[in-house]
C-alpha positions in Angstrom: 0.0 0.0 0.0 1.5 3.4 -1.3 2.6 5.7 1.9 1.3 8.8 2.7 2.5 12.3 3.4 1.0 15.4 4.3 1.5 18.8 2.4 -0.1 22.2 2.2 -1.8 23.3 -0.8 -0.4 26.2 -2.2 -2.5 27.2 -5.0 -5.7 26.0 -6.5 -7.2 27.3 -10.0 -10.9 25.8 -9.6 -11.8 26.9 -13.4 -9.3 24.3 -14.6 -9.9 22.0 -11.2 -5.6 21.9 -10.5 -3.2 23.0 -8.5 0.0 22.6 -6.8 0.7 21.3 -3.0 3.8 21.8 -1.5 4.7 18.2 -0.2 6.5 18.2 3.5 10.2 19.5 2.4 8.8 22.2 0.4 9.1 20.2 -2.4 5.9 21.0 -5.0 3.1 18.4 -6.3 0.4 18.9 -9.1 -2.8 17.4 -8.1 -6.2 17.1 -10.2 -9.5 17.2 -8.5 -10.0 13.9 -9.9 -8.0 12.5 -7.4 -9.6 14.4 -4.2 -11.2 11.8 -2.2 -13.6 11.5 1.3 -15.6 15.3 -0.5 -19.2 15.1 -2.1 -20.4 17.2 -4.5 -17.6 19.3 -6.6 -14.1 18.6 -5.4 -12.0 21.8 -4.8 -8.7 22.6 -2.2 -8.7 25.9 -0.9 -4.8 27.1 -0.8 -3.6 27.0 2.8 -5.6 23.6 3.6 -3.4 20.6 5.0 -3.8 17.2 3.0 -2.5 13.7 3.1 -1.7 12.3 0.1 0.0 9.8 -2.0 2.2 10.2 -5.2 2.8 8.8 -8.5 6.8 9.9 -9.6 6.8 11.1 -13.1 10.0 12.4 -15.0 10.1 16.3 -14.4 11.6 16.3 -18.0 8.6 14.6 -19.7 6.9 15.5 -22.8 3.1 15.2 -23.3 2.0 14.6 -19.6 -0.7 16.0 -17.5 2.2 17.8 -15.8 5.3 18.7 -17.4 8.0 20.1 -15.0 6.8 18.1 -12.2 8.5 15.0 -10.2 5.6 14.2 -8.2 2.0 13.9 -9.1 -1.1 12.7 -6.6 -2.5 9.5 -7.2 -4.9 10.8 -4.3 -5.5 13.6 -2.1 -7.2 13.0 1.6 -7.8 16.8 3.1 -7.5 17.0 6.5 -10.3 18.2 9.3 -12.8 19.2 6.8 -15.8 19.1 7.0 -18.7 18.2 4.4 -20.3 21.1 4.5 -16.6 23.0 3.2 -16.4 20.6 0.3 -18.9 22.9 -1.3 -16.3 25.7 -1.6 
């Protein structure tokens, strides 16, 4: 079973439902909103919000992903002390 490790989200565009969390390290993670689990209705991070997650690697120097430029991608994304009411946001 993958491990996983907290971060912080840093910034969230919820028009194109991505963003980037900065893993434990300060080291910088794209995430999809497809991969937000435990929300109903739309899934959204707010920047600032803790999460657990774990990671796919990818090579940062790889053409014709979902993420070019980044090591790490989530494979799924578990935010912390929410509640369902702030899924919504």
């Amino acid at each position: 079973m993958p491990k996983l490790v907290t971060g912080t989200v840093e910034s969230w565009d919820s028009d194109r439902g991505c963003g980037v969390i900065m893993m434990d390290g300060n080291i910088p993670v794209w995430s999809h909103y497809s991969t937000i689990r435990g929300v109903t209705g739309f899934a959204n991070l707010t920047p600032g919000e803790q999460v657990a997650m774990t990671l796919i690697s990818r090579d940062p120097l790889a053409k014709n992903t979902e993420a070019p430029g980044f090591a790490w991608i989530t494979a799924d994304v578990y935010p912390i002390d929410r509640t369902k009411d702030d899924s919504y946001d």
